[in-house]
C-alpha positions as CSV (number, residue, x, y, z in Angstrom):
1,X,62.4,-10.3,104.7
2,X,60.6,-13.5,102.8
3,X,59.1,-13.9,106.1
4,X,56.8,-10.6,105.4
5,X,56.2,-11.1,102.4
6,X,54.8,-14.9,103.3
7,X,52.4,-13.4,106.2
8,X,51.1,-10.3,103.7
9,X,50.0,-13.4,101.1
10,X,48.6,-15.4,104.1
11,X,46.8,-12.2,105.6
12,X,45.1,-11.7,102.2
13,X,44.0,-14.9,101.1
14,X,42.6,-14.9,104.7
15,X,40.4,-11.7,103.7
16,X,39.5,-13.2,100.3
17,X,38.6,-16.2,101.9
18,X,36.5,-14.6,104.5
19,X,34.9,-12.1,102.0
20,X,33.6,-15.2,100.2
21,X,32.1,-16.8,103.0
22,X,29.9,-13.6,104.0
23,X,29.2,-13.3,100.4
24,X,28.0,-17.1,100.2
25,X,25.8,-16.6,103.2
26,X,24.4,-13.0,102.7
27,X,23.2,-14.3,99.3
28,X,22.9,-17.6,99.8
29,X,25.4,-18.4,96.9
30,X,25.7,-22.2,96.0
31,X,26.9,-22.0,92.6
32,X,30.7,-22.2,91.9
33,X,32.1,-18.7,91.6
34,X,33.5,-17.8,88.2
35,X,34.3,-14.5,86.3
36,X,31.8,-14.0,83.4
37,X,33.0,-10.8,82.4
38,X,34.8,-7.8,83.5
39,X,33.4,-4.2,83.5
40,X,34.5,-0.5,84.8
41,X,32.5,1.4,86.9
42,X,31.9,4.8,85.3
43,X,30.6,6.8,87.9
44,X,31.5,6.5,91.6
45,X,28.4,5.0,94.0
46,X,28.3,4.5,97.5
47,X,26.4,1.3,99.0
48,X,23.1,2.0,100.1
49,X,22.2,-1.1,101.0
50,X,24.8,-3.9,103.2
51,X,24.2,-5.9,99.5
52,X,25.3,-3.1,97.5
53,X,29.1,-3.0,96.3
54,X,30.8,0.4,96.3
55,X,32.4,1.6,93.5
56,X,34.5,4.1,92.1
57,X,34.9,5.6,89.0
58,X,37.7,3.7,86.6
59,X,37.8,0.9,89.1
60,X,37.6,-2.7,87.3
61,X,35.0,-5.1,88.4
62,X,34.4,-8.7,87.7
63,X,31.5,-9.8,86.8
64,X,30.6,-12.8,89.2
65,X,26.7,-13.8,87.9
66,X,23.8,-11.7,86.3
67,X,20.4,-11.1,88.2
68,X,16.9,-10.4,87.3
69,X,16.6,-6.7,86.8
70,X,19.5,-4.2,86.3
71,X,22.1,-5.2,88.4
72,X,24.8,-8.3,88.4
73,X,26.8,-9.5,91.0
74,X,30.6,-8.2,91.1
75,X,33.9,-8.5,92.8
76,X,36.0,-5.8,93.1
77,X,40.0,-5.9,94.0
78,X,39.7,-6.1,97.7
79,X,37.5,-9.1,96.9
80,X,34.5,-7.7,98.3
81,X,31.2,-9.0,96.3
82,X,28.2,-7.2,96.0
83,X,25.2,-5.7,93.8
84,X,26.0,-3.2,90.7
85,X,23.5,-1.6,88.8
86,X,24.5,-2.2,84.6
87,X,24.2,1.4,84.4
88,X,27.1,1.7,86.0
89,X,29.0,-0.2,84.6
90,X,31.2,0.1,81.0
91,X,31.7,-3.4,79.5
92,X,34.5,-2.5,76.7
């Protein structure tokens, strides 16, 4: 049974690790990543763009870096990265 358990945490930290890696290159990420903040999406968006991160409503965000404009860079639970517009997003 521990042996499941084992592979689920490896399987995981395998998809973390490789949804970091696309998100270094696609936006040519240097920096260390760290959480600024957290947030909650209050509305539910698709992704129009590859960039974009899809969101739905009540789901919490972390807030990875803020760009110029409207929108910051977040991380959702699944550990996928991606644009947010702040209008989206509830910072309580």
């Amino acid at each position: 049974r521990n042996i499941f358990k084992v592979k689920k945490r490896n399987a995981e930290k395998c998809k973390m690790e490789k949804e970091e890696k696309f998100f270094r290159e696609t936006f040519m990420y240097d920096k260390e990543i760290n959480v600024i903040n957290t947030a909650t999406a209050e509305c539910s968006v698709p992704s129009k763009r590859r960039v974009d991160l899809p969101v739905t409503a009540g789901e919490q965000l972390e807030v990875i870096d803020v760009t110029e404009g409207n929108t910051v860079i977040c991380r959702n639970s699944e550990g996928r990265y991606g644009y947010v517009l702040v209008e989206h997003l509830n910072f309580r």
